[in-house]
C-alpha positions in Angstrom: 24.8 -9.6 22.2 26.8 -11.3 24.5 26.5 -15.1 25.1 28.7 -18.3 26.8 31.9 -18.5 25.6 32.2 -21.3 27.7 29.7 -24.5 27.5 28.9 -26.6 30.8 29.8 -30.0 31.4 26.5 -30.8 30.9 26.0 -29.6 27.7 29.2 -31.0 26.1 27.5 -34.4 26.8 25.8 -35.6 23.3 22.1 -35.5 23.1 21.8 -39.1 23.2 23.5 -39.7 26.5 22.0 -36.5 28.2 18.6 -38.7 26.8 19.7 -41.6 28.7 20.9 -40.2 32.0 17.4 -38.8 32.7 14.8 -40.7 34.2 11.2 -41.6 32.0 9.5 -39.4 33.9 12.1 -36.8 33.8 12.4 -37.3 30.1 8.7 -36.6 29.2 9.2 -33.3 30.6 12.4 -32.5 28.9 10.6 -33.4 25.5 7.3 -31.3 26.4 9.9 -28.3 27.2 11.8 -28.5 24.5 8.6 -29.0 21.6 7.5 -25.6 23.5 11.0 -23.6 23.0 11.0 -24.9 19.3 7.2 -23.7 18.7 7.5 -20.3 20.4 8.7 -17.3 18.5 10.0 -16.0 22.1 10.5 -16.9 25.5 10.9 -15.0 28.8 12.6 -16.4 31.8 10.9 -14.7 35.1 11.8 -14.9 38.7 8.5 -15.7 40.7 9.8 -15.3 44.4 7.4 -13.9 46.7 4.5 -14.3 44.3 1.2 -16.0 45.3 -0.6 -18.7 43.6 -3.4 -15.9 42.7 -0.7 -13.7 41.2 0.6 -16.2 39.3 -2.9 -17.3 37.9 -3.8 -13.4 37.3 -0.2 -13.1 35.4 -1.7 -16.0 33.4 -4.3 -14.0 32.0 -2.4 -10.8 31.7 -0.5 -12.5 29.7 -3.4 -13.8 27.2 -4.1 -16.9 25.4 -1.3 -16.6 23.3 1.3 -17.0 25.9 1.8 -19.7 28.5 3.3 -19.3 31.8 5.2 -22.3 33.0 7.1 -23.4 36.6 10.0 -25.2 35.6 13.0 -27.4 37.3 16.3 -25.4 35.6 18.0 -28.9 35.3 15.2 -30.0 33.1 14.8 -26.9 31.4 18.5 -26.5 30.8 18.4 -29.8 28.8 15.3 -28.8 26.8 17.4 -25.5 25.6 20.4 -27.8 24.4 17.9 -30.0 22.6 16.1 -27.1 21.0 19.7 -25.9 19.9 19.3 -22.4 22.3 22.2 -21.0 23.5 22.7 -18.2 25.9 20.0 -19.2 28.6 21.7 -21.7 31.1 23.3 -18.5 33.0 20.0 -17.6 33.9 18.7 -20.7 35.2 19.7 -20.4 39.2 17.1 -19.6 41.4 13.0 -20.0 41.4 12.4 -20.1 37.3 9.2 -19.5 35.2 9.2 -19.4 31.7 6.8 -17.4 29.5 6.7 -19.0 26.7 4.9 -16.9 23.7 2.9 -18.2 20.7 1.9 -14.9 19.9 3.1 -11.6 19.1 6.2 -10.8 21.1 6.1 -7.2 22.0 2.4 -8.0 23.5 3.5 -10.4 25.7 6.6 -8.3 26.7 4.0 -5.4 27.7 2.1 -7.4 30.2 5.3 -8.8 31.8 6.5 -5.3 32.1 3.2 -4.0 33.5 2.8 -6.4 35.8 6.1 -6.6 37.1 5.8 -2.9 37.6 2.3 -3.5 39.8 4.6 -6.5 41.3 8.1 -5.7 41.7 8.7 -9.8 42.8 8.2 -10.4 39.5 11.9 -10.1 37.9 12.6 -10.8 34.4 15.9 -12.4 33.9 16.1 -12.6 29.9 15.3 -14.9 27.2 15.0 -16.0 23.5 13.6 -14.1 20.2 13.5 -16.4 17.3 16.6 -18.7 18.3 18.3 -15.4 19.5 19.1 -14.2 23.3 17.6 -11.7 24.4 18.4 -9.1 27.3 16.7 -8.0 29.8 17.2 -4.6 28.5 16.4 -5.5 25.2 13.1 -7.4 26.4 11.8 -4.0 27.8 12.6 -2.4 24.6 10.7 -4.7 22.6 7.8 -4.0 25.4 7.9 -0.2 24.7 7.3 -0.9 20.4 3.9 -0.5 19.5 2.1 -3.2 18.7 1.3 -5.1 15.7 -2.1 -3.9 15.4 -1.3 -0.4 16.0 1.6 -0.2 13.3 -0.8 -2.3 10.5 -3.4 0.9 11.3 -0.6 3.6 11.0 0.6 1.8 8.1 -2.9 1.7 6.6 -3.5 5.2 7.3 -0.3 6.7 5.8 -1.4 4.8 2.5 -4.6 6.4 2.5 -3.4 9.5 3.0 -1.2 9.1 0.1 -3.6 7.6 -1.9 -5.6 10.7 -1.4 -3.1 13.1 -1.8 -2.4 11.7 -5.4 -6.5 11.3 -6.2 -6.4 15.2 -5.3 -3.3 15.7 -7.7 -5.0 13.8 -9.8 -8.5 16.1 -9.7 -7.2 18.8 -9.3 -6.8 20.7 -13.0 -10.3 19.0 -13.7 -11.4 21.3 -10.9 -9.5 24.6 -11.7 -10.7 23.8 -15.2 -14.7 23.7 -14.1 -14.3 26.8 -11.7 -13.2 28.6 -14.4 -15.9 27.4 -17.0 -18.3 28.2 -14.4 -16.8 31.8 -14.0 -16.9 32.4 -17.5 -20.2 30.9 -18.2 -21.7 33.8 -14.8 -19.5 36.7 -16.5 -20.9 36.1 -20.1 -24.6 36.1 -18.2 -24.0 39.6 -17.1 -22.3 40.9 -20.1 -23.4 38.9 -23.1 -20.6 41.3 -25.2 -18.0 38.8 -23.9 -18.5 35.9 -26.3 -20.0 36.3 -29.3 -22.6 33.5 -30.5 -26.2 33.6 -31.7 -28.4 36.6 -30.5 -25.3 38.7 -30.2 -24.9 41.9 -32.2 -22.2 42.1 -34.1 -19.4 45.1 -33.2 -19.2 48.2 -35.5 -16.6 48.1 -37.6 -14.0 50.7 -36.7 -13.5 54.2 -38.0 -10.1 55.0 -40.5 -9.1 56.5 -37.8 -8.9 53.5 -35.6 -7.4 51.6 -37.8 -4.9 54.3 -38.8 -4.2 54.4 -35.2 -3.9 50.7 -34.4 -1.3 50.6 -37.4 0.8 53.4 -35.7 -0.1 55.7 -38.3 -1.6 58.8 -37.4 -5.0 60.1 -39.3 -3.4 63.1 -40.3 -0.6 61.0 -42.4 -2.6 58.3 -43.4 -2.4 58.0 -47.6 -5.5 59.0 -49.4 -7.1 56.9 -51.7 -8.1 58.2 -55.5 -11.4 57.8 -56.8 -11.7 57.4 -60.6 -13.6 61.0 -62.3 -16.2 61.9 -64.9 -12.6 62.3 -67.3 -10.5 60.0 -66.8 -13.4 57.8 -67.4 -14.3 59.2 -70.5 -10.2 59.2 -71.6 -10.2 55.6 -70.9 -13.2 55.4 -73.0 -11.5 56.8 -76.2 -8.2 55.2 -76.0 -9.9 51.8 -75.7 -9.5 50.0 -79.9 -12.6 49.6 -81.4 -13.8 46.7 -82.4 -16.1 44.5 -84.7 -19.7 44.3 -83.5 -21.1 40.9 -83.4 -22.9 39.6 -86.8 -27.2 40.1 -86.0 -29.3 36.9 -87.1 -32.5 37.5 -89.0 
C-alpha cells in the first residue's frame, strides 16, 4: 500500500509547536477532528463539488447513524491526522474535502458512499483510513462490494446448522435402519407366523433319515444300518452272565 515517503514541512514540526501556531479557535477544531479520527474504525475522504446542501443532507442519512459526514478545512484536518498518528492522507487533502467518518461497520458505510456516488457522480471518493491503515480508493470499493456483517453472521449461522444437522442425521441414522427393519420383520412374521418360533407356534417335524443322510452328504442308499439286539442274543447274554447269591429273606 503505498504511502509518503516524504513528510511535509508541516508535519516535521513537533506536536507542541503545530499546538501553538494555531489560533484558539482553530485549535478546538483540530482537537474535535482528531478525537473523531482516533474513535472511528474508518474514515472516507470525499470530494463534494457540485453537490447541493439537500444532497449533502440526504448523503447524511444514506449514510446512517453510525457514520458522520463532516465539511472540513484540509489545513485543519491535516493537523488532526498528525496528531491522531495517520499517515498517508495529507496527499489527498487539495481541493473541496468532506470526511466520512464511520463509527460503525465499515463495509456499510462504504456501500452507501458507493451508491450514492453512483446516483451522484459529483460525489468523488479520494481515499482514506481502516483501523490506522490507508486505504485506496480501489480498496474502499472493494470493501463496499463484501457482504455485510449481518449477512455473513446468517451464512455463518446457517452453515453450522447445517452441520449440526448433518451429524444429528449421522447420528440417527442406524437407530432408524435398525427400527425399519424391526418393523419389517415384526409385518413378515404377521403373515407367516413359521418365521420365528415362540408361543402358539408348532413345532417343525423332525426330519426323515433320509434328510439327515442327505444334509451329511451321505446318500440314503449308503447310510450304515443300525443293529437291533434279537430274541438270541438276548437269551446268550443271559447265560453267560455269573450267577450269583440271592439276597438273605427276613421272617
Amino acid at each position: 500500500m503505498a504511502t509518503d515517503t516524504a513528510q511535509p514541512a508541516s508535519e516535521q514540526v513537533p506536536a507542541e509547536h503545530r499546538r501553538a501556531t494555531v489560533r484558539p479557535d482553530k485549535a478546538a477544531a483540530v482537537a474535535a477532528l482528531t478525537e473523531a479520527f482516533r474513535t472511528s474504525t474508518a474514515a472516507v475522504l470525499t470530494e463534494y463539488r457540485g453537490l447541493s446542501v439537500k444532497q449533502v443532507t440526504a448523503l447524511r442519512t444514506a449514510l446512517g447513524s453510525d457514520t458522520s459526514y463532516a465539511i472540513v478545512k484540509n489545513t485543519l484536518t491535516r493537523l488532526a491526522a498528525i496528531e491522531a498518528g495517520l499517515e498517508g492522507l495529507a496527499s489527498l487533502l487539495s481541493g473541496p474535502t468532506a470526511v466520512a467518518f464511520v463509527k460503525g461497520e465499515p463495509v456499510e458505510a462504504a456501500k452507501a458512499l458507493r451508491d450514492y456516488a453512483r446516483a451522484n457522480p459529483a460525489l468523488v471518493v479520494k481515499g482514506g483510513v481502516l483501523d490506522g491503515k490507508p486505504l485506496t480508493v480501489e480498496e474502499i470499493r472493494k470493501l463496499a462490494d463484501l457482504e455485510s456483517r449481518e449477512v455473513l453472521l446468517a451464512k455463518m449461522a446457517g452453515a453450522l446448522k447445517a452441520s449440526l444437522s448433518n451429524a444429528v442425521y449421522l447420528l440417527n441414522a442406524p437407530l432408524a435402519q435398525v427400527a425399519r427393519l424391526a418393523g419389517a420383520l415384526q409385518a413378515k412374521a404377521e403373515q407367516d407366523p413359521s418365521i420365528i418360533g415362540g408361543a402358539g407356534t408348532p413345532a417343525a417335524d423332525p426330519p426323515e433319515s433320509d434328510d439327515l443322510a442327505e444334509a451329511a452328504g451321505t446318500p440314503a442308499a449308503e447310510a450304515p444300518a443300525v443293529e437291533t439286539p434279537t430274541e438270541d442274543a438276548a437269551a446268550a447274554s443271559a447265560e453267560a452272565a455269573p450267577e450269583t447269591d440271592s439276597p438273605p429273606q427276613t421272617p
